[in-house]
N, C-alpha and C positions, 0 to 999 in steps of 0.2 A: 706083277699085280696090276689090274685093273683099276683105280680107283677114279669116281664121280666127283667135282666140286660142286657142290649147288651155291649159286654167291660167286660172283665173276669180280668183285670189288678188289679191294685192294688186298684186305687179310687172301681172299680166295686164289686170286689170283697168285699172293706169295706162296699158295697152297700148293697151289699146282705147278710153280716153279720150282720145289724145293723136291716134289716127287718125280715129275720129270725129268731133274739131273741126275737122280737117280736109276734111270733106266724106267721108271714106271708110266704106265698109260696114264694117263691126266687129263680126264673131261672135266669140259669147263661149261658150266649152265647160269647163265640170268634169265632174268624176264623174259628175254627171246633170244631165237638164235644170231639173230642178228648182232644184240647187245652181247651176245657173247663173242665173236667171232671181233666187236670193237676193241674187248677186253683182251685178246689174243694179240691183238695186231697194236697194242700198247704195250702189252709186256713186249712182243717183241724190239719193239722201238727204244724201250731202257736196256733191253740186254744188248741190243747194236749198237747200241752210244758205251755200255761199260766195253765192249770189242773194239770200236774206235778209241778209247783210252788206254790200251793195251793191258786192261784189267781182266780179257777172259779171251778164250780162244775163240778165232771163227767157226775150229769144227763139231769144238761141244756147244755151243751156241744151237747150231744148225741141228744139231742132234738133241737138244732139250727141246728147240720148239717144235723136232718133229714126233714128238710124245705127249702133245700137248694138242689134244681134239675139240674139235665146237662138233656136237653133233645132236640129235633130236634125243629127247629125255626119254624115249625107249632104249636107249643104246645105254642105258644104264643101269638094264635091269640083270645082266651078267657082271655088274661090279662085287669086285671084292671087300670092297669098303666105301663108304659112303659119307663124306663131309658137305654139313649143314652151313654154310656160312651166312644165310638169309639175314633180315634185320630180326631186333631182338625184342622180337615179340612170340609170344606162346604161340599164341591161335595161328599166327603164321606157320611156326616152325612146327608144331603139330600137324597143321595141314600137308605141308609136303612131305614128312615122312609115312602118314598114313597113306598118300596116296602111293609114295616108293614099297611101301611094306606090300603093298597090293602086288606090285607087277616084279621087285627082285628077287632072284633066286634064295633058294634056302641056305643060309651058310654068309650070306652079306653081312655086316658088321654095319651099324650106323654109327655114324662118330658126330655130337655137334661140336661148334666152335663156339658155347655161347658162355660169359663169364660171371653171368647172374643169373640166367635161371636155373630149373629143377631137372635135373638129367630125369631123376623118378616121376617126376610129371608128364614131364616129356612122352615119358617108354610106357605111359599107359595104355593098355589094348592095342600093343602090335606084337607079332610073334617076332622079332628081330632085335636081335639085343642090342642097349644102345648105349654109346656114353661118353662120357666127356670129352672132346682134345684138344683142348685150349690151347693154339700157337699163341704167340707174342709178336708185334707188331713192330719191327720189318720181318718178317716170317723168314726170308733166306737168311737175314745174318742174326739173326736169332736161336740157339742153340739150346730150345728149351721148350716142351712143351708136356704140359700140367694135364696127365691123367687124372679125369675125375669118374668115381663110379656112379652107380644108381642104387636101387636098394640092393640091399645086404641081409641076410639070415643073421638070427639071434648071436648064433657062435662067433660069425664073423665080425658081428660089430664087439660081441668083447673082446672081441684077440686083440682086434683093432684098437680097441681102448687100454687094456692091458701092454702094450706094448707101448704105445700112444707116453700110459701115464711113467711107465719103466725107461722109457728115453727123458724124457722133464723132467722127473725125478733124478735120475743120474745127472744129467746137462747141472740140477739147478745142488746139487749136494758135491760136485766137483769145482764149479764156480764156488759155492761157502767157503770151503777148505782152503783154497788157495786164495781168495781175499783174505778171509781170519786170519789164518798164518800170518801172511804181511803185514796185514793191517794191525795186529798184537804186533808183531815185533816191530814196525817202523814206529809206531803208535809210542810203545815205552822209550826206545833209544829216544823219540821226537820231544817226547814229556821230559827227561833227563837233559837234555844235552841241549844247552840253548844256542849252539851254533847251528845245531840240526834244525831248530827251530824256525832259526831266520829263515832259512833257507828253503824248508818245509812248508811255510806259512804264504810264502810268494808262491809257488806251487799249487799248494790247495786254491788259492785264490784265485787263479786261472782254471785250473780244471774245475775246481764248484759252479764258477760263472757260465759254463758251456754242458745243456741239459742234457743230463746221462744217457736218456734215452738218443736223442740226436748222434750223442757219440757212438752209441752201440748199432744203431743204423749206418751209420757211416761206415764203419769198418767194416760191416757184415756186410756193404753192397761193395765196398772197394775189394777183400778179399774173398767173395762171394762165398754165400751161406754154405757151411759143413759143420757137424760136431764139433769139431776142434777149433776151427776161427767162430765159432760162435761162443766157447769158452773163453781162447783170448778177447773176443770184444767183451765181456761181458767180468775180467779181472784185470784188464790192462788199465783201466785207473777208477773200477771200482773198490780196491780197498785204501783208497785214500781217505772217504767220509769215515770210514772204522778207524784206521789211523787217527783221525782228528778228535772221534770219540776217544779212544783209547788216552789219548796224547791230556787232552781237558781233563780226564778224570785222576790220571797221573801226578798231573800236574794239584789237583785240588788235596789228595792223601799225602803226595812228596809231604808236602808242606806242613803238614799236621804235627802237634806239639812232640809226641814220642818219637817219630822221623826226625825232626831235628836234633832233640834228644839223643838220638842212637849214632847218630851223623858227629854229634858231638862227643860223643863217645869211643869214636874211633871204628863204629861199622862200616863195613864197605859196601859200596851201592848194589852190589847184585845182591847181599844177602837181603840190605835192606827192601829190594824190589821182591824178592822170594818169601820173604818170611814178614815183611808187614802190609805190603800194596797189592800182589798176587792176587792174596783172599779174598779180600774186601775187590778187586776184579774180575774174578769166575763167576760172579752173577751177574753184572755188565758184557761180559763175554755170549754166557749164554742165553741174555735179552736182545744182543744182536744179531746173535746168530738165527732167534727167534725169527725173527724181523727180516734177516738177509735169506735164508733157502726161500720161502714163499716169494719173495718179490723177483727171486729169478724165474719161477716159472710166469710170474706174471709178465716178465718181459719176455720169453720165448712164444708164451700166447700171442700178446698183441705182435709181436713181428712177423709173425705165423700166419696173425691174422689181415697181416699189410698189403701180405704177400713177398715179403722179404726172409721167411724163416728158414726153421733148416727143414730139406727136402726129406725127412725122413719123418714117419707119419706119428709125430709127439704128440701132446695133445692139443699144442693151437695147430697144426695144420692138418686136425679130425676138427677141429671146430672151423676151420675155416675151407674146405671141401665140404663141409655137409650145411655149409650156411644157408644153402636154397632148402635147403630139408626142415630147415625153421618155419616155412609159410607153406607146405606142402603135407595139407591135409592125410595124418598116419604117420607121417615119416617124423617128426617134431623130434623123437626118440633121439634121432640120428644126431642134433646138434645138440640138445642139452643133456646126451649121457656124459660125451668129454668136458661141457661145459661144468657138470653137478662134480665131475670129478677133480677137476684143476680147482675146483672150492672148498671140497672137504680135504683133498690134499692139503692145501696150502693153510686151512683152518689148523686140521689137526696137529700141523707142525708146527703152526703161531704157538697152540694152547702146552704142548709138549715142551717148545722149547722156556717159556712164561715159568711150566712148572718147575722145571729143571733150572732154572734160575734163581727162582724163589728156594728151592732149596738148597742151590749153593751158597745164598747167602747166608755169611757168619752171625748175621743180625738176628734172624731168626732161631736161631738155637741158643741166643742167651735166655 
């Protein structure tokens, strides 16, 4: 495959290194041939310093940089693909692929490298389709690069949404489950049992002082973003705050005249947890639960939106791909469908779960 750099700087340059060791053609374009041909014979000079360190062979060396051309900007109209790496500016980057769309064959792919503006602005009136490739910056040891589209037909962007909201939605109704569970059962043994207490209360008091969100970034860039480590960061000491709720309210019913009463009576504590504290709990239970499924899709948004989320298209990472779509006149659609969605989502389930609480309470039915 033939492919074009336009952009001889650093990203460009790691561009056309990484395609090169690959076996591919790799032109490389700045301002002039010159500057490009400076830019060639710099990468060469870091890949013969890693060969003098005994970090890469002399003959894949010799073989990457001999797939790595400086040549005049018509030799690039038989590219197979085409990367933008100019400075990031519109009017610039508009300019050079209007004039590429002029003289490349039919069938070329434009690709920019740019990480804020509008692919769809971009791809106005050229016959060449174009779109996103955002490398990451060292390009060679970087193992990662963020396809972004342009526009999308009506269908597309609801699959996109619908699928979008069906992954958040499962992420943030998988994380509820498994905090509640915990957090009710460490929550009661915690309320009960004042050794658990002590010991509990040191605990919370170190994980509450270190912000949630912080912790669930951290884990999700140590064990790098997927479904499941996005779950564990997001239950590995999130049901402690439920635990502590649980544990308070536990502790304020234990205590109540008829709990003693029954205690002195000779009940034993599971009944007494089962048949006087339980009840008067299922509407605490399901006021947090209120509370808890929305605010995981809220953190899967904003880490989506970091650009630390998980790579699979939820709904922060449709709102954070079509962010340039928010100032590009027509396209607006594109970011505030997911965005209207992760809000009525998360509304509706506040008010659902609100309700569902209020009616579990035993208060209301006397």
């Amino acid at each position: 495959m033939k492919v074009a750099i336009f952009g001889a700087g650093t990203m460009g340059s790691g561009i056309a290194q990484v395609f090169a060791a690959k076996g591919h053609t790799a032109l490389m374009y700045a301002s002039s041939v010159a500057s490009a041909q400076r830019h060639k014979d710099n990468l060469d000079k870091s890949l013969q310093k890693r060969v003098d360190k005994g970090k890469m062979d002399q003959a894949a060396k010799d073989a990457l940089m001999a797939n790595v051309l400086v040549e005049e900007k018509s030799a690039a109209a038989d590219a197979d693909l085409i990367i933008e790496c100019v400075k990031e500016d519109m009017a610039t980057k508009k300019e050079l692929l209007n004039e590429l769309d002029a003289m490349c064959k039919e069938g070329t792919i434009f690709a920019s490298n740019t990480s804020s503006l509008s692919i769809t602005e971009m791809a106005l009136g050229l016959k060449h389709p174009v779109i996103g490739m955002h490398f990451f910056n060292p390009v060679p040891n970087m193992k990662l690069v963020e396809i972004i589209r342009g526009a999308n037909t009506t269908q597309e962007t609801f699959d996109a949404i619908w699928n979008g909201a069906r992954i958040s939605v499962s992420l943030a109704f998988i994380c509820g489950v498994i905090n509640m569970t915990i957090g009710v059962i460490l929550g009661a043994i915690w309320g009960f049992s004042k050794k658990v207490d002590t010991v509990m209360m040191v605990l919370y008091q170190i994980i509450a002082n270190i912000p949630y969100i912080l912790q669930i970034s951290v884990l999700v860039l140590i064990l790098s973003p997927t479904f499941w480590t996005m779950v564990f960061a997001l239950t590995v000491t999130g049901w402690i705050g439920i635990a502590y709720s649980i544990r308070t309210q536990v502790v304020i019913i234990r205590d109540r005249e008829y709990n003693l009463a029954s205690r002195c009576l000779g009940t034993n504590t599971v009944k007494i947890a089962m048949k006087n504290i339980l009840p008067f709990m299922t509407s605490i239970i399901m006021t947090l639960l209120a509370a808890e499924i929305p605010s995981y899709i809220s953190y899967e948004v904003f880490l989506a939106y970091i650009g630390i989320g998980l790579p699979d298209m939820s709904l922060g990472r449709l709102i954070y791909s079509a962010e340039s779509a928010m100032v590009t006149p027509g396209w607006g659609f594109e970011f505030w469908s997911p965005v209207a969605i992760a809000i009525v989502i998360s509304v509706v389930l506040y008010v659902t779960g609100q309700s569902l609480g209020d009616a579990s309470d035993p208060r209301t039915h006397m």
